[in-house]
C-alpha positions as CSV (number, residue, x, y, z in Angstrom):
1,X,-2.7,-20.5,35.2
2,X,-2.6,-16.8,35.0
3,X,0.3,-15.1,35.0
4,X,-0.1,-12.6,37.9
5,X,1.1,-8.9,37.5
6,X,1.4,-6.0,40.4
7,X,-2.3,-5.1,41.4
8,X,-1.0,-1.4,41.5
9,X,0.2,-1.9,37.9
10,X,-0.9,0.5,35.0
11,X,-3.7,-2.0,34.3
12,X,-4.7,-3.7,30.7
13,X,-5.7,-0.6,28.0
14,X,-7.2,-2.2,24.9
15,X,-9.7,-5.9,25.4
16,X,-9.3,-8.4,27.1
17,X,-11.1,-11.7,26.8
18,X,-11.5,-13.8,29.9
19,X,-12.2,-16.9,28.7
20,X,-14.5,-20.1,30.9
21,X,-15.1,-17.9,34.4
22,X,-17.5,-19.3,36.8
23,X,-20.5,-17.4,37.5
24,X,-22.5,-17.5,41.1
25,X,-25.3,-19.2,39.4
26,X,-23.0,-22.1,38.1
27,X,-22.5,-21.2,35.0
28,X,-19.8,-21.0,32.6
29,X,-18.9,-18.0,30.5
30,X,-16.7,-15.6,29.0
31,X,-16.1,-11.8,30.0
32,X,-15.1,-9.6,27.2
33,X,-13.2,-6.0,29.0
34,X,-12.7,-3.0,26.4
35,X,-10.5,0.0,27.4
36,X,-12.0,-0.6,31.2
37,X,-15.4,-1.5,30.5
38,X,-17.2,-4.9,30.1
39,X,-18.6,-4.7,26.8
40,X,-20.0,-8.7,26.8
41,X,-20.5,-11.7,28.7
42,X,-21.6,-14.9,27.2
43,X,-19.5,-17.1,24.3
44,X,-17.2,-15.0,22.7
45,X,-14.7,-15.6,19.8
46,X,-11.2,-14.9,20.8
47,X,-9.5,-11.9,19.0
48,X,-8.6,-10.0,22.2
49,X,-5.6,-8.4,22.6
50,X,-5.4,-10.4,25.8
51,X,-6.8,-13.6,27.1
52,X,-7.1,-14.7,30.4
53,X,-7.7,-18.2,30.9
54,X,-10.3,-18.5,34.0
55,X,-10.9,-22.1,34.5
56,X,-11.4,-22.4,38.6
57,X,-11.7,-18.7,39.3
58,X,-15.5,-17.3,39.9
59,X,-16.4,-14.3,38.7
60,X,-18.7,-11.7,41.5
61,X,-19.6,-8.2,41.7
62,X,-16.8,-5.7,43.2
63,X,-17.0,-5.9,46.7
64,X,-18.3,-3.4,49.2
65,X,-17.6,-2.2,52.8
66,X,-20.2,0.0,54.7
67,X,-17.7,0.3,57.8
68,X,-14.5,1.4,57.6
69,X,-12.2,3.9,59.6
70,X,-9.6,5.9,57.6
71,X,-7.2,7.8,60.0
72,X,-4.1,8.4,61.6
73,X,-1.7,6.3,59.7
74,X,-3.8,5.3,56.8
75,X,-4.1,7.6,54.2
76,X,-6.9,7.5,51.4
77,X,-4.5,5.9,48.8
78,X,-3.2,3.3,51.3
79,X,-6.8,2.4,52.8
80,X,-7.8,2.7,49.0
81,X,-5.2,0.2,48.2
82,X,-6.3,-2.4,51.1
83,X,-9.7,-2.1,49.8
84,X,-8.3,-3.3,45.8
85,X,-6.7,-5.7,47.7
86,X,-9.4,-7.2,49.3
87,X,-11.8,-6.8,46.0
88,X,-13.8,-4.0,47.8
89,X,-14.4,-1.4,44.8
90,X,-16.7,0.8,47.6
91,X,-16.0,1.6,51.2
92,X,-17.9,3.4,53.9
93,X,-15.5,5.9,55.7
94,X,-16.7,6.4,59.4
95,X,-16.8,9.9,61.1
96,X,-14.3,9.7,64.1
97,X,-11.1,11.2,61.9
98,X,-9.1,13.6,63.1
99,X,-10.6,16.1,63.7
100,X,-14.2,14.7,62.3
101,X,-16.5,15.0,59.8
102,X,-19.0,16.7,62.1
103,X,-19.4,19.9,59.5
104,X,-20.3,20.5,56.0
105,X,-17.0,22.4,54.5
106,X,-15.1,19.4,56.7
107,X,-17.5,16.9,54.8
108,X,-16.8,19.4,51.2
109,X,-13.0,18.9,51.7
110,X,-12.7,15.3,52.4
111,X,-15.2,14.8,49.3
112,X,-12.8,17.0,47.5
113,X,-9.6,14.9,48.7
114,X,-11.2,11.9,47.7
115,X,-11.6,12.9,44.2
116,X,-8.0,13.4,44.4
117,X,-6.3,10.4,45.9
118,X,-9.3,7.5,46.1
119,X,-8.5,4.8,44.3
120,X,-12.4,3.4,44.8
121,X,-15.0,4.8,45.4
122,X,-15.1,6.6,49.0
123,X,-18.3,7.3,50.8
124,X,-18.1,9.6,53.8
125,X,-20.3,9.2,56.9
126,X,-20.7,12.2,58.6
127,X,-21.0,12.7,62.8
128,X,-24.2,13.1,64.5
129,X,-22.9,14.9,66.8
130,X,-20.6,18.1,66.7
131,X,-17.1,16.7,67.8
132,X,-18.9,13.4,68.3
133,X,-19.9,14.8,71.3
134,X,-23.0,14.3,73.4
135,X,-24.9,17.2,73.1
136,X,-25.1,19.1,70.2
137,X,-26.3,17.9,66.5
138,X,-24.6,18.3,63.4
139,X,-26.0,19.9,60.7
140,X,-27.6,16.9,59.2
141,X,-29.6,18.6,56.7
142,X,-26.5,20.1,55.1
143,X,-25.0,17.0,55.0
144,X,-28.4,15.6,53.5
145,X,-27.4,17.9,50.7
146,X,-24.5,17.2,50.1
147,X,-25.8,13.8,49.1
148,X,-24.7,11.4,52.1
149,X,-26.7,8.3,52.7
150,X,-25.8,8.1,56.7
151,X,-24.5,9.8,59.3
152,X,-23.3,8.1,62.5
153,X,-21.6,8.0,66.2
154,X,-19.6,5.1,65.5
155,X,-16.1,5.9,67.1
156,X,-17.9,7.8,69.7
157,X,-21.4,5.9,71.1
158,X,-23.8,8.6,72.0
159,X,-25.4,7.8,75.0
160,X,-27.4,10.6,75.1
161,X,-31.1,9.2,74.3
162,X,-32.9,12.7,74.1
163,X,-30.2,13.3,71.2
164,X,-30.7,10.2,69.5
165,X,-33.9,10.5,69.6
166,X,-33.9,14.1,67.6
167,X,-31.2,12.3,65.4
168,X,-33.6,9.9,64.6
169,X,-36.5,12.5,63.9
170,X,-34.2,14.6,61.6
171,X,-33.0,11.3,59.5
172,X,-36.2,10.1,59.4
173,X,-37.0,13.6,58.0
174,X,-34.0,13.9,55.3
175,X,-34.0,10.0,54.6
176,X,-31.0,8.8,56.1
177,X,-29.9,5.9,57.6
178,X,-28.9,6.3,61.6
179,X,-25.9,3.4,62.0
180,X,-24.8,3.2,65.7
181,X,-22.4,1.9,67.8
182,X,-25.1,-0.1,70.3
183,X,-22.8,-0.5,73.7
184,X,-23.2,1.3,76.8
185,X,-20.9,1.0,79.5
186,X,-19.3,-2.0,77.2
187,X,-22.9,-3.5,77.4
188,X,-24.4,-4.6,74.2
189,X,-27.8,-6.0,74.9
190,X,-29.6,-2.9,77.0
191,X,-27.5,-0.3,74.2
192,X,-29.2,-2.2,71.3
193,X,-32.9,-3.0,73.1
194,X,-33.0,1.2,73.5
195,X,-32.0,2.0,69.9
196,X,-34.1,-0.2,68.2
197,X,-37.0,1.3,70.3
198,X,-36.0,5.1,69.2
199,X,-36.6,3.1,66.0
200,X,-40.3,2.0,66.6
201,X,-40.9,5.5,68.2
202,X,-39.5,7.7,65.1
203,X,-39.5,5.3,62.2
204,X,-36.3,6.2,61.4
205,X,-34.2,3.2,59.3
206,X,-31.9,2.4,61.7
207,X,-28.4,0.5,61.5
208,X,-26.8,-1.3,64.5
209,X,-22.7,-1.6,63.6
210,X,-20.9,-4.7,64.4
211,X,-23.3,-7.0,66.4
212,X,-21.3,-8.9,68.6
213,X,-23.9,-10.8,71.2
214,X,-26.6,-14.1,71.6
215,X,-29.3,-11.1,72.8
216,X,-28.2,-8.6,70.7
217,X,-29.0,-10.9,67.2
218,X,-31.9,-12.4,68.7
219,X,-33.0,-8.2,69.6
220,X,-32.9,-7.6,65.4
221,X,-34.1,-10.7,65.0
222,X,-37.5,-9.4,66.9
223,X,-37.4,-6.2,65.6
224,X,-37.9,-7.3,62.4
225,X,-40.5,-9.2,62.9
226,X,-41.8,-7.0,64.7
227,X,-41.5,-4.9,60.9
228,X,-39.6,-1.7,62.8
229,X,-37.3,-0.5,60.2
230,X,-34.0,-2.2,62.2
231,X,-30.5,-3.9,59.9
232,X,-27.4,-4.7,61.6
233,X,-23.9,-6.0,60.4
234,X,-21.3,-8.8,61.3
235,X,-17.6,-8.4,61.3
236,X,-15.0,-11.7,60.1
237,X,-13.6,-11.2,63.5
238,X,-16.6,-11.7,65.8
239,X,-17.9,-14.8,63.1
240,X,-14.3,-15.9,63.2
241,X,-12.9,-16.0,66.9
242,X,-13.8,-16.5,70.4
243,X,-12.5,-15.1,74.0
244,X,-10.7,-18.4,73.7
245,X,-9.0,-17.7,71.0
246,X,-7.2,-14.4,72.3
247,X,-3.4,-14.9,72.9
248,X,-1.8,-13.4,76.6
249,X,-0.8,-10.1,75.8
250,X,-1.7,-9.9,72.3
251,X,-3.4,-6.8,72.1
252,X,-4.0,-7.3,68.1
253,X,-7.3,-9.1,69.5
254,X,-8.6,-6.2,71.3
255,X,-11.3,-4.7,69.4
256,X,-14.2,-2.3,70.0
257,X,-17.0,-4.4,70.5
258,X,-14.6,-6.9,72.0
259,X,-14.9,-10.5,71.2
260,X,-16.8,-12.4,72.9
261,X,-17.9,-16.3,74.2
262,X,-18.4,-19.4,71.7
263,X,-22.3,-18.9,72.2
264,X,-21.9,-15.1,70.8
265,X,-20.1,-16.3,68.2
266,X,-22.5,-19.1,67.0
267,X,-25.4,-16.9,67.7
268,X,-23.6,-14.8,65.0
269,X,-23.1,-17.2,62.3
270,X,-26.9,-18.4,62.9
271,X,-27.8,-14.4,62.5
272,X,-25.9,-14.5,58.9
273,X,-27.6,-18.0,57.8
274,X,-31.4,-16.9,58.7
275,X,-31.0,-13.6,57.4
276,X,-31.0,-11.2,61.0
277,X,-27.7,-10.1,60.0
278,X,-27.6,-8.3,56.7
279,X,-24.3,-7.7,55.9
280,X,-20.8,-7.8,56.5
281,X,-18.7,-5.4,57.1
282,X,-15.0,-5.1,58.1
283,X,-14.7,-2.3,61.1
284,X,-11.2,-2.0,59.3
285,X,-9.5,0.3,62.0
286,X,-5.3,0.3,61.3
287,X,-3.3,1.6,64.1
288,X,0.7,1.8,64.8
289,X,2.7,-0.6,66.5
290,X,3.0,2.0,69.3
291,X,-0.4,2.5,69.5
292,X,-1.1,-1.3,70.5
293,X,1.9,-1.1,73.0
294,X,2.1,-0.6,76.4
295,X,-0.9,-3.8,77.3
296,X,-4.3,-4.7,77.3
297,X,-5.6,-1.1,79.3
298,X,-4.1,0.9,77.4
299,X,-3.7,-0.5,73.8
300,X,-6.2,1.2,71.1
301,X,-9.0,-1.2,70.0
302,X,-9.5,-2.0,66.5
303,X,-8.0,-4.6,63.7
304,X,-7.3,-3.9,59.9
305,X,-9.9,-5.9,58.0
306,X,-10.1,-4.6,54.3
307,X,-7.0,-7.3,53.0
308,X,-8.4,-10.7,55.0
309,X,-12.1,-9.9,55.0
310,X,-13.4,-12.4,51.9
311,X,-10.6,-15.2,53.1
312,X,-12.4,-15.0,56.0
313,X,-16.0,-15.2,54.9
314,X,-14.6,-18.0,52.2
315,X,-13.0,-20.3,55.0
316,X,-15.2,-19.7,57.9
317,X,-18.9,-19.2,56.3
318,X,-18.6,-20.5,52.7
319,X,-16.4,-23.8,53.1
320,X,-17.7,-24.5,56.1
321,X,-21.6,-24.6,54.6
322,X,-22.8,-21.8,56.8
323,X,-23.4,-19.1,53.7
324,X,-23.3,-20.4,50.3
325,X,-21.6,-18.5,47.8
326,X,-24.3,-16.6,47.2
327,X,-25.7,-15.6,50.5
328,X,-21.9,-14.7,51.0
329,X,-21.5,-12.4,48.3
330,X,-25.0,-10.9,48.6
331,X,-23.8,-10.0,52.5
332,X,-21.0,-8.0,50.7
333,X,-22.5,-6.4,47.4
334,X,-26.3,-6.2,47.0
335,X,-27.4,-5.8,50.6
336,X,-25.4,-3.1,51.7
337,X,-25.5,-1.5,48.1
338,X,-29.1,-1.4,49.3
339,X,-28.7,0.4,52.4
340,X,-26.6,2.8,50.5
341,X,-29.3,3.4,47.6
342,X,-27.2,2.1,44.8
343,X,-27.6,0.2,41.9
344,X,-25.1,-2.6,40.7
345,X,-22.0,-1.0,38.9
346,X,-22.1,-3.1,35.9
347,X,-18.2,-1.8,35.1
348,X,-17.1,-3.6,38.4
349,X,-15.9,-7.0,38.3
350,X,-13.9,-9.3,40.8
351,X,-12.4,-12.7,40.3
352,X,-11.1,-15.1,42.7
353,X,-10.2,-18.0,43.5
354,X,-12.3,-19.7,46.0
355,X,-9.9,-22.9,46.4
356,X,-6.6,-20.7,46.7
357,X,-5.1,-21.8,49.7
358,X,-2.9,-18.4,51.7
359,X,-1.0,-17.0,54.4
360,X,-2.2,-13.9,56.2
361,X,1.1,-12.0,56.5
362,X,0.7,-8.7,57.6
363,X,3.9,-7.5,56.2
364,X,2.5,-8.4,52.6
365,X,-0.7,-5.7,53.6
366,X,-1.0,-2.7,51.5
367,X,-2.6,-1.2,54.3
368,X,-0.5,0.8,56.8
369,X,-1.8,-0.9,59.5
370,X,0.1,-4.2,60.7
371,X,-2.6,-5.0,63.5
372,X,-4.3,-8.4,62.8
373,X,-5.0,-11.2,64.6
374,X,-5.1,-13.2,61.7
375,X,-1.2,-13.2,61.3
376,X,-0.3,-16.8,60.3
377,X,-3.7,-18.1,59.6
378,X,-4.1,-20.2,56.2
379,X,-7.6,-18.8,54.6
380,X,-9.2,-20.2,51.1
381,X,-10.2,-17.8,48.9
382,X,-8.3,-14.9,47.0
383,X,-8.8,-12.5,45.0
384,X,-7.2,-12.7,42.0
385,X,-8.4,-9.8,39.7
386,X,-10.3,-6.7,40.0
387,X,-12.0,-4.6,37.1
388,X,-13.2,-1.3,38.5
389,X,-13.1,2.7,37.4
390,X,-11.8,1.2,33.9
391,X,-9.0,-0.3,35.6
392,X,-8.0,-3.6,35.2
393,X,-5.4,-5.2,37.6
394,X,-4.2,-8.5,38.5
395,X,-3.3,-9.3,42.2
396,X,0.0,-11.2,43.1
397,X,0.4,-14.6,43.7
C-alpha cells in the first residue's frame, strides 16, 4: 500500500514511477512523473527516485467543477485546498461575492489575487447584472476581453425576461455561455421552460445550473432534441437525497434549489444515464455555523461540496450501475472542459481508490465551511493522489 503523506506537503521534486495503475479503459500501465510533469505512460523500467505501487487505484484526468461559490469564510487558498482535496484541479467561481464580480477592474483584481493565492486553477464567472441586480447589464464585452467563458446570475436569479433576453443577445454576440439559476418564486419548471425559449429566440448557448425537477430534465431533455443550444448540470446532493431524507431542524439540508421528492430525484439520475444532464457540478457554498442558526426561515441555503463530491458520484452513480466509470468521470472532466473551451491538461493526473471505504467528517474538511449533510455517511471512492501545476501530493489516509 502506499504510504500516504500530507496533501499540502511540498510534493515529490525529481521522478517518480507509478508502477500497474488502472486506466478507464481497463488497462494496466505505468505513469512515469518528472519534476511535476508526466513525461510517459506505458511499461517502464524502474530507476525512479520514487515508486509508487498502484495496484487497485485508477488513474483519471484532474477533476473539474463549473459551479462553485467562494465567499465569506472561504478564502481562495482554503476553497483551493477543498478542491485538491476532492481531486478537482479546475473550479468555476460564481459571481455573487462580496461585493461581486459585476465590473471589469473587480474581475482584473480577483484574476490578480488568484494568481497569488490559487492553488488550482480558478475561473471567474462574472455577473450579468450590475450588483446582480435586475435592471442594468454588466459590461459583458469587457469581460469578453478579459478572456471569461460565462457570465451568470447564479446567487441572484434574474427574473427580469427583457434583461435576459439582451443578455442572451450580447453572449450570443461575444460567445459566451449564459448559466442561470432557472427558479422563480422557488418554481423550477415555468423558470426553466422561459430560459430555454430566450434560447431558441437568440441562439445563445445556454446553461441551466443545478437541475433539481421530473419537468425540469424532461424540459432539456426536449430542448435538445429540439437542437436549441440548451446544457444543464446535476449536483451529488439532489442525485443523492430526498425531502425524506432531511433531518428536523437540520438546516445543513437546506439548499438553494432545495431538495426535492423521490420522483425528482430519480428523474435526475435517469437525466445523468441518457445523457440530458451533462455534467456535474458541486454548487459548493460554505457558510458559518452562525449563519445556519437561528432555523429553517432564516438559515442561509447552501452545502460545501468540493471534499464529498467524487465519493458521492462513486457510491451513488458508479457502484450502484447508474454511470459507469466512464460516463462518471466524463460528467466531471471532458464535458464541462467543453463548455469551458479547454483542452485536456495532459500535466493533470488523479488517482483514487474506487473501493476505499470513508467517513465524511466535516471536521477532517480543508474547507472552512463545516455545513454538510453528508456528516457520518460511509462513501467508496477516494482520492488518493493528485498531480497538477507540477505538484505532486499524496492525500491522507
Amino acid at each position: 500500500m502506499i504510504k500516504q503523506n500530507s496533501i499540502f506537503g511540498e510534493g515529490f521534486k525529481g521522478s517518480t514511477l507509478i508502477k500497474g495503475v488502472r486506466l478507464l479503459d481497463g488497462s494496466f500501465s505505468d505513469i512515469l512523473i518528472e519534476n511535476g510533469k508526466i513525461k510517459g505512460i506505458g511499461g517502464i523500467e524502474d530507476g525512479a527516485e520514487k515508486v509508487i505501487p498502484a495496484e487497485g487505484l485508477l488513474a483519471l484526468p484532474g477533476l473539474i467543477d463549473l459551479h462553485a461559490h467562494i465567499r465569506g469564510i472561504e478564502t481562495l487558498k482554503t476553497a483551493t485546498e477543498a478542491a485538491i482535496a476532492g481531486g478537482f484541479t479546475c473550479i468555476c467561481m460564481m459571481p455573487n461575492t462580496i461585493p461581486p464580480i459585476d465590473s471589469v477592474q473587480r474581475l482584473r483584481g480577483l484574476k490578480q489575487k488568484i494568481k497569488d493565492k490559487a492553488l488550482v486553477s480558478v475561473l471567474p464567472i462574472p455577473s450579468i447584472a450590475i450588483g446582480m441586480g435586475q435592471s442594468e447589464l454588466a459590461d459583458i464585452e469587457g469581460f469578453a476581453k478579459e478572456g471569461v467563458f460565462a457570465i451568470s446570475d447564479d446567487g441572484h436569479t434574474i427574473h427580469n425576461l427583457s434583461l435576459l433576453r439582451e443578455t442572451c443577445l450580447e453572449a450570443k454576440r461575444l460567445g459566451l455561455l449564459v448559466i442561470l439559476h432557472a427558479e422563480d418564486d422557488g418554481e423550477e419548471p415555468d423558470a426553466v421552460e422561459k430560459r430555454i425559449e430566450l434560447a431558441y429566440l437568440t441562439g445563445a448557448k445556454l446553461h441551466i445550473a443545478h437541475i433539481s425537477t421530473m419537468e425540469g430534465v424532461k424540459l432539456v431533455a426536449g430542448a435538445k432534441k429540439s437542437r436549441i443550444n440548451v446544457t444543464t448540470e446535476a449536483t451529488p446532493h439532489h442525485f443523492t437525497l430526498t425531502e425524506n431524507d432531511i433531518r428536523l431542524n437540520d438546516t445543513n439540508f437546506k439548499v438553494n434549489p432545495k431538495i426535492k421528492s423521490y420522483k425528482d430525484r430519480e428523474a435526475i439520475r435517469e437525466g445523468l444515464a441518457d445523457g440530458t444532464i451533462d455534467i456535474i457540478a458541486t454548487d459548493h457554498a460554505p457558510h458559518t455555523k452562525k449563519a445556519k442558526e437561528g432555523g429553517w426561515d432564516v438559515a442561509a441555503p447552501g452545502i460545501v461540496g468540493l471534499e464529498t463530491c467524487l465519493g458521492l458520484v462513486w457510491t451513488e452513480l458508479v457502484k450502484t450501475g447508474i454511470l459507469s466509470e466512464r460516463s462518471a468521470i466524463e460528467k466531471l472532466t471532458t464535458n464541462p472542459a467543453r463548455m469551458i473551451g479547454i483542452t485536456e491538461n495532459k500535466e493533470n493526473l488523479l488517482l483514487i481508490d474506487p473501493n476505499k471505504e470513508w467517513l465524511v467528517n466535516p471536521l477532517n474538511f480543508k474547507s472552512q465551511g463545516r455545513n454538510t449533510p453528508f456528516s457520518g455517511r460511509r462513501l467508496k471512492g477516494k482520492v488518493v493522489l493528485l498531480q497538477q501545476n507540477k505538484s505532486l501530493t499524496l492525500s491522507k489516509k
